[in-house]
DSSP file (Angstrom, degrees, kcal/mol; ACC not computed):
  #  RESIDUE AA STRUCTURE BP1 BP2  ACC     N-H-->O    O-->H-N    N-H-->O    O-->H-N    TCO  KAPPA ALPHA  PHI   PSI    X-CA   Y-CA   Z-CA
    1    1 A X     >        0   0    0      0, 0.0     4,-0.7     0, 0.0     3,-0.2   0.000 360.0 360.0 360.0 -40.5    4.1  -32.8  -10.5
    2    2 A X  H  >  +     0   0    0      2,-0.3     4,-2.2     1,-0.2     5,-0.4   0.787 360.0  52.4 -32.1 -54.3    1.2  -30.4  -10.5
    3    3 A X  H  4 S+     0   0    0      1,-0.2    -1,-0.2     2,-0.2     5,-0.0   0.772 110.4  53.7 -79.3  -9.9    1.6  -28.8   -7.6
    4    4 A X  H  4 S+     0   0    0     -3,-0.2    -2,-0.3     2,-0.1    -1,-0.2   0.744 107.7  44.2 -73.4 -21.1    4.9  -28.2   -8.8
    5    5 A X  H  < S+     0   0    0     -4,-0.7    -2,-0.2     2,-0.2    -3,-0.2   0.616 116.6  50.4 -96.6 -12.8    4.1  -26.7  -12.0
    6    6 A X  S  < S+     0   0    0     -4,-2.2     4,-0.5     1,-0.2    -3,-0.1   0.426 103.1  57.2-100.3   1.5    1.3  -24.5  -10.3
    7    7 A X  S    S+     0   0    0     -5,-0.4    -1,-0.2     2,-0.1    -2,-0.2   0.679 119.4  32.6 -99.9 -16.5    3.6  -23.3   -7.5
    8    8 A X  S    S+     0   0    0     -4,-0.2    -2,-0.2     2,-0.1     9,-0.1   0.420 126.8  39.5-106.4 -11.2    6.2  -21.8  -10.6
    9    9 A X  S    S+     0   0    0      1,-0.1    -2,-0.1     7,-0.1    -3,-0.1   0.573 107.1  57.2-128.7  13.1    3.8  -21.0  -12.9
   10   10 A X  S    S+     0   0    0     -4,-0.5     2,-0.3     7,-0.1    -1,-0.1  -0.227  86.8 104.2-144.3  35.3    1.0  -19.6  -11.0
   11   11 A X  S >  S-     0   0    0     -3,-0.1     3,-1.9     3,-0.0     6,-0.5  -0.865  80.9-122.4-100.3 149.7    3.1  -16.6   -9.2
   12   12 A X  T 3  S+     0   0    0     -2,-0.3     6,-0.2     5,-0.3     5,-0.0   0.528 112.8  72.9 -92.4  -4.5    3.2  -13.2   -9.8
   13   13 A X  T 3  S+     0   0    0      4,-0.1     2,-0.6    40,-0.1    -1,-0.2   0.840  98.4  62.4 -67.2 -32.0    7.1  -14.1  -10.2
   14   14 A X  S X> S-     0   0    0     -3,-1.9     3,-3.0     1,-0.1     4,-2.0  -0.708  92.3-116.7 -99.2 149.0    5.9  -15.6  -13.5
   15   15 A X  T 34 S+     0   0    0     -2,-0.6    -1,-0.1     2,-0.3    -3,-0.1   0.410 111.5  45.7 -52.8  -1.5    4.4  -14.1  -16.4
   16   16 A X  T 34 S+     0   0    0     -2,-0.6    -1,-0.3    -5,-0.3    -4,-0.1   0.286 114.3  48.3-109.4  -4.8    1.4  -15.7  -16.4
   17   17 A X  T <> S+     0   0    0     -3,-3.0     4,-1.4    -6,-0.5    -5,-0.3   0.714 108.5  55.1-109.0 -22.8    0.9  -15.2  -12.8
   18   18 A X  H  X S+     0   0    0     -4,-2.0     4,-2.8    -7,-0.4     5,-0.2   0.978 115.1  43.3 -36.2 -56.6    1.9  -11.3  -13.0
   19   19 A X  H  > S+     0   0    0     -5,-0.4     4,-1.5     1,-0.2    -1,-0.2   0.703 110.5  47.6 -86.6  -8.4   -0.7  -11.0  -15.5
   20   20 A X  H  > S+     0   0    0      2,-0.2     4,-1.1     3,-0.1    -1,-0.2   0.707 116.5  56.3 -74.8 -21.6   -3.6  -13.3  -13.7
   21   21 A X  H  X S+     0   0    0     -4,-1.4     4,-1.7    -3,-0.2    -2,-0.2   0.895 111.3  38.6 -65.6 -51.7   -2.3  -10.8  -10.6
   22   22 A X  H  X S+     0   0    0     -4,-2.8     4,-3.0    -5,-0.2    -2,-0.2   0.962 108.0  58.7 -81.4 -45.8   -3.1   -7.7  -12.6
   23   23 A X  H  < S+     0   0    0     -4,-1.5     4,-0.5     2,-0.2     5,-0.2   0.964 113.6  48.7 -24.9 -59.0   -6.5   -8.8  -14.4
   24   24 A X  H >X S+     0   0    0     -4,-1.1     4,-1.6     1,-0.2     3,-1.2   0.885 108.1  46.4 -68.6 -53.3   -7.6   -9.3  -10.8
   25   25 A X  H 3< S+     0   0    0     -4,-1.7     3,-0.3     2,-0.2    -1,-0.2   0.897 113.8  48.5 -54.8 -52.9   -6.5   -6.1   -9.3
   26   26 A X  T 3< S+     0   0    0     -4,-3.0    -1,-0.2     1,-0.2    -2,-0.2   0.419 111.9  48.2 -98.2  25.6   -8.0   -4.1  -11.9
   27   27 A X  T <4 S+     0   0    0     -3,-1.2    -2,-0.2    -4,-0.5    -1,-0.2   0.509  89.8 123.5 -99.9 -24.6  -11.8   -6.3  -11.9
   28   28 A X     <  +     0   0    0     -4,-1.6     2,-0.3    -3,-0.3    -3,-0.1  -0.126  38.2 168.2 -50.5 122.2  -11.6   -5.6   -8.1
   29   29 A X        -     0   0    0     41,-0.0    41,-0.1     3,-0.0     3,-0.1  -0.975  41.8 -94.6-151.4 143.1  -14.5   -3.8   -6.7
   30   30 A X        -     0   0    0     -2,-0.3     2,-0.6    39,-0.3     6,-0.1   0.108  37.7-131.8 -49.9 135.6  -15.8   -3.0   -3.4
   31   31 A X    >   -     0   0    0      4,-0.1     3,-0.7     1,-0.0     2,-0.6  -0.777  32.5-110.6 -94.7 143.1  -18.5   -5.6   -2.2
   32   32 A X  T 3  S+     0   0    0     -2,-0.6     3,-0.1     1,-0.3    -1,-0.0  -0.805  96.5  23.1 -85.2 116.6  -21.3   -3.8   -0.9
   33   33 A X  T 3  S+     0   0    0     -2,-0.6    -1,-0.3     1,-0.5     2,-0.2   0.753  96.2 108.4  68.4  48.5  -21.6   -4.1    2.8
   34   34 A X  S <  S-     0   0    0     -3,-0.7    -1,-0.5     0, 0.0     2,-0.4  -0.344  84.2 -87.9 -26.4 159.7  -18.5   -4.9    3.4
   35   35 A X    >>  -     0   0    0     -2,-0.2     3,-2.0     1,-0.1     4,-1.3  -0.814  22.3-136.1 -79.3 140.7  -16.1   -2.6    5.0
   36   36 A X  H 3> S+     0   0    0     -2,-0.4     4,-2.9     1,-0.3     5,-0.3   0.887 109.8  71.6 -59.3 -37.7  -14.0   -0.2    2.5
   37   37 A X  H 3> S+     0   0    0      2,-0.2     4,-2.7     1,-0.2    -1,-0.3   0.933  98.2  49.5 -66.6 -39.7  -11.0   -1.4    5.0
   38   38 A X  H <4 S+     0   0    0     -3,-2.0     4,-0.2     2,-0.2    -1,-0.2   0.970 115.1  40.5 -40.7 -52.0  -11.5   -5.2    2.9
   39   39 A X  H >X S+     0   0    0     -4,-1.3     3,-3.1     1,-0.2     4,-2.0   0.994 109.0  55.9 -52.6 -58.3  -11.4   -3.7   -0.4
   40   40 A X  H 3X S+     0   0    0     -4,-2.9     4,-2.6     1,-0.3    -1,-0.2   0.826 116.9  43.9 -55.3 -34.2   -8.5   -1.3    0.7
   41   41 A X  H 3X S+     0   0    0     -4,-2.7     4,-1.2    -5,-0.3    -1,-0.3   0.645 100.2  62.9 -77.5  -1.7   -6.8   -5.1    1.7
   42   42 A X  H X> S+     0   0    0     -3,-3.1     3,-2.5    -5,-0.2     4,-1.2   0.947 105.7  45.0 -86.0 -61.1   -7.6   -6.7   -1.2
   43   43 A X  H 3X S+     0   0    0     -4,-2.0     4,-1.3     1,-0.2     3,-0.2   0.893 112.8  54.7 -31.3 -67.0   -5.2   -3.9   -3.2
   44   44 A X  H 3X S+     0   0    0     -4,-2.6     4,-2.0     1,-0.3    -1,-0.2   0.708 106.7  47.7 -44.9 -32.2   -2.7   -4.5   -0.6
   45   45 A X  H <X S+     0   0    0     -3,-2.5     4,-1.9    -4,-1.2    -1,-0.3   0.989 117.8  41.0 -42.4 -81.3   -3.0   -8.1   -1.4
   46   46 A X  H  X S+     0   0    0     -4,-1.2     4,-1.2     2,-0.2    11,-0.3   0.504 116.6  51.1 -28.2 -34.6   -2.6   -7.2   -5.0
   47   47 A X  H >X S+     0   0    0     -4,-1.3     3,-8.0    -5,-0.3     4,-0.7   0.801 108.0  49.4 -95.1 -93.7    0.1   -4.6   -4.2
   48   48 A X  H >< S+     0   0    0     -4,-2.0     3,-0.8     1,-0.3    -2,-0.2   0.561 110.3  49.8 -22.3 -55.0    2.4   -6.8   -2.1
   49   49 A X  H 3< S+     0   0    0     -4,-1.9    -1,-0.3     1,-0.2    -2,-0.2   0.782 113.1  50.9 -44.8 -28.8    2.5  -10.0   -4.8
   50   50 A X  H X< S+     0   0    0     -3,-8.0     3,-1.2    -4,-1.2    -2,-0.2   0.363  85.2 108.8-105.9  10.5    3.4   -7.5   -7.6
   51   51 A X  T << S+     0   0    0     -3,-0.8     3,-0.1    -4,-0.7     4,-0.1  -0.472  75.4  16.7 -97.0-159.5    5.9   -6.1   -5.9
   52   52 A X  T 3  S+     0   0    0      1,-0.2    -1,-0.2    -2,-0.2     2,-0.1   0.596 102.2 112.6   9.5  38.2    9.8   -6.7   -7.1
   53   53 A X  S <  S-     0   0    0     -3,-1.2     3,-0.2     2,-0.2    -1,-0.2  -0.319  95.1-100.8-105.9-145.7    8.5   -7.7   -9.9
   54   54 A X  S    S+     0   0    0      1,-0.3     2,-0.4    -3,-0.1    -2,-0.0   0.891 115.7  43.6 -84.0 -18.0    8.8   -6.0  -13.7
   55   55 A X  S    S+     0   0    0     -5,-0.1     2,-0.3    -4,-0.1    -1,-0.3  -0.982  77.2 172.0-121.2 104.4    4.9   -4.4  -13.0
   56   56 A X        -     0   0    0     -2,-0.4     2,-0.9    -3,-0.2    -5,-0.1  -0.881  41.0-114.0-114.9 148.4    4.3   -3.1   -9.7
   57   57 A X        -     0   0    0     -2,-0.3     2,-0.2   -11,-0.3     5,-0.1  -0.686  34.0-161.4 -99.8 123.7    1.5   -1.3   -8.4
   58   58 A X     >  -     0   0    0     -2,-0.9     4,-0.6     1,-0.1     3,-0.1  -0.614  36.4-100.8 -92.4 151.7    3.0    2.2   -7.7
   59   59 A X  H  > S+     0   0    0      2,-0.2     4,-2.8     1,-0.2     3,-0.3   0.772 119.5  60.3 -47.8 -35.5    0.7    4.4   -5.2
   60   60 A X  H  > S+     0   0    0      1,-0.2     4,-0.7     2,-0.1     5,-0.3   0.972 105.2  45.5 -48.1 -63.2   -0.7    6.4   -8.1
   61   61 A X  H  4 S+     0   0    0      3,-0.2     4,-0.4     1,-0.1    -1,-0.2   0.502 115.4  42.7 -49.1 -11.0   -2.1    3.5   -9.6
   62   62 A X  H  X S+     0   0    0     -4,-0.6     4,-6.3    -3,-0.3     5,-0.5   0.744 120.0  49.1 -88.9 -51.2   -3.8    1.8   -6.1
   63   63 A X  H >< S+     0   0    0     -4,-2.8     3,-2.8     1,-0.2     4,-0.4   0.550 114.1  42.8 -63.3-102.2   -5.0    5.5   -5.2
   64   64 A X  T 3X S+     0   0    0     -4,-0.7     4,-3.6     1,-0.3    -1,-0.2   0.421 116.8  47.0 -19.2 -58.7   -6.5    6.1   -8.6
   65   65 A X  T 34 S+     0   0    0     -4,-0.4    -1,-0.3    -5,-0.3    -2,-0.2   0.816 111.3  52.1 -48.2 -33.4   -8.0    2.7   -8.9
   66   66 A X  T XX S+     0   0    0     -4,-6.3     3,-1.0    -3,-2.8     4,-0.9   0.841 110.4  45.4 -52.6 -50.9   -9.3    3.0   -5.7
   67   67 A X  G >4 S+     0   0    0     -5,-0.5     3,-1.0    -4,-0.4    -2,-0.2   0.975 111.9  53.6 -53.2 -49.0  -11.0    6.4   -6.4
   68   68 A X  G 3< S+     0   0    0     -4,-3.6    -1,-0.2     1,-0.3    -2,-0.1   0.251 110.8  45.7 -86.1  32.8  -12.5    5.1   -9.9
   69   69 A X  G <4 S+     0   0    0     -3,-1.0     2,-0.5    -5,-0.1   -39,-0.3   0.154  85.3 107.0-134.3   1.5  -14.2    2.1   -8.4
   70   70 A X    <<  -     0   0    0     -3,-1.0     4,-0.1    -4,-0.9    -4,-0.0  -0.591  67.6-127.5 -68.4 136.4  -15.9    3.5   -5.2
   71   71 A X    >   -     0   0    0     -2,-0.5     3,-2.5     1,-0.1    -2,-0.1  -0.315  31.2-101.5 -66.2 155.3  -19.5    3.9   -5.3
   72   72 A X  G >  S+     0   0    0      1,-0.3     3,-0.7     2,-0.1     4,-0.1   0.557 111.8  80.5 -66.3  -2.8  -20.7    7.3   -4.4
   73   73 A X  G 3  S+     0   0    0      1,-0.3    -1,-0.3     2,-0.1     3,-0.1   0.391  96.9  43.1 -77.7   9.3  -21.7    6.2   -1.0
   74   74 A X  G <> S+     0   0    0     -3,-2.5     4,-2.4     1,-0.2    -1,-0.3  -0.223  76.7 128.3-132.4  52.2  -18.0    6.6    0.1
   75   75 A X  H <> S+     0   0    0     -3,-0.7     4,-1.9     2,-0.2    -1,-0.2   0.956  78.9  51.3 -87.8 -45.0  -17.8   10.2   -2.1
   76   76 A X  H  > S+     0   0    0      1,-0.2     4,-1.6     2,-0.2    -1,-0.2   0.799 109.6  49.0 -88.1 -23.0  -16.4   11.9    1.5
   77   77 A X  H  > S+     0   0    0      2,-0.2     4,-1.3     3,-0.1    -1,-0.2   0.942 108.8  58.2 -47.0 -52.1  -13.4    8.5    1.5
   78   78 A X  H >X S+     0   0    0     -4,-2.4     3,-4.5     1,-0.2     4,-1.3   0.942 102.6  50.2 -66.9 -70.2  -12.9    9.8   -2.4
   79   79 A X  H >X S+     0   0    0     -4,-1.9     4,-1.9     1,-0.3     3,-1.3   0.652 112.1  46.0 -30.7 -67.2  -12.0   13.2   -1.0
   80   80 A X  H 3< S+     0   0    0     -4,-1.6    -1,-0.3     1,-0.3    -2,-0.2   0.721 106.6  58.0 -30.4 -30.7   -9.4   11.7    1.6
   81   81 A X  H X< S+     0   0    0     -3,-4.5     3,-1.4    -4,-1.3    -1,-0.3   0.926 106.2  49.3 -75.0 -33.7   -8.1    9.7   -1.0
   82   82 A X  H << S+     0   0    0     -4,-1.3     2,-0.9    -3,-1.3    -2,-0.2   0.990 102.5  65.0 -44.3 -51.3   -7.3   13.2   -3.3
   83   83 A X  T 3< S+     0   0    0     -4,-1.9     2,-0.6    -5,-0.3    -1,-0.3   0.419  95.7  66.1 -69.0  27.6   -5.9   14.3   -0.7
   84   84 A X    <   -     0   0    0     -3,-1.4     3,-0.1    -2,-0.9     6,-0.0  -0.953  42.3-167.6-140.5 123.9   -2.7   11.4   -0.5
   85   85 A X  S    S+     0   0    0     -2,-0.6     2,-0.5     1,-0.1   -22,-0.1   0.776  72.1  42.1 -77.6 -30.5    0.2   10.7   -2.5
   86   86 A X  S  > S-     0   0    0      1,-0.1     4,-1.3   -23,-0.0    -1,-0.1  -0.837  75.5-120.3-124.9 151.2    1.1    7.6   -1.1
   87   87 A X  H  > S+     0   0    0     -2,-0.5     4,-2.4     2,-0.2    -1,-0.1   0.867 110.9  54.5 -26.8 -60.1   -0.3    4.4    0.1
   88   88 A X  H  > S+     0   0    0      1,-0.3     4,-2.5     2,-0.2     5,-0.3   0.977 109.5  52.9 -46.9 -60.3    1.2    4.8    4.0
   89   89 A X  H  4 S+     0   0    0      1,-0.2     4,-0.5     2,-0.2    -1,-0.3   0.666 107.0  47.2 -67.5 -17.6   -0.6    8.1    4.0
   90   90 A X  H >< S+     0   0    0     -4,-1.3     3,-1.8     2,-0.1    -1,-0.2   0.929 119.0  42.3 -72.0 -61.3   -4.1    6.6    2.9
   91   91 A X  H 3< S+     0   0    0     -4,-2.4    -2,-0.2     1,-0.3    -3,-0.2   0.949 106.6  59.1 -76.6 -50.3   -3.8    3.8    5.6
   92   92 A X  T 3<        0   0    0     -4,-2.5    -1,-0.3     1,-0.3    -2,-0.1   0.758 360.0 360.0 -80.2  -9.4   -2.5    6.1    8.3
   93   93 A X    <         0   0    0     -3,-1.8    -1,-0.3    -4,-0.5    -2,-0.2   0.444 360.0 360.0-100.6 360.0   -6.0    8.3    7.8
């Protein structure tokens, strides 16, 4: 009965898993020494659960969050990121 009640109620389909979904995506911050391509999956993570649901993370919101949690060691990634509207276009540079 538990794993039933945590498999409906602990999805981004419900409303207490949308909002454990978004808490998390916006405390997400790049581990240092890591590669920026983890972080960049961990939003994807993040992206992909909240979408079709009522709160999606639209490309403005990934890129912007992305920008305002890099450390200044990746200041010449923030510039590539300016430069992109969309998600596809960040991952395909």
């Amino acid at each position: 009965m538990w794993n039933l009640l945590s498999e409906k109620l602990n999805t981004a389909a419900s409303r207490a898993g949308l909002r454990a979904t978004l808490h998390q995506f916006s405390k997400a911050r790049p581990v240092e020494g890591k590669p920026i391509i983890d972080y960049i999956s961990t939003f994807l993570y993040f992206r992909d659960q909240l979408s079709g649901t009522e709160e999606p993370i639209t490309d403005s919101a990934f890129i912007f969050h992305l920008l305002m949690t890099l450390p200044a060691s990746f200041d010449t990634f923030s510039d590539i990121l300016l430069g992109q509207r969309t998600v596809d276009e960040l991952i395909a540079k």
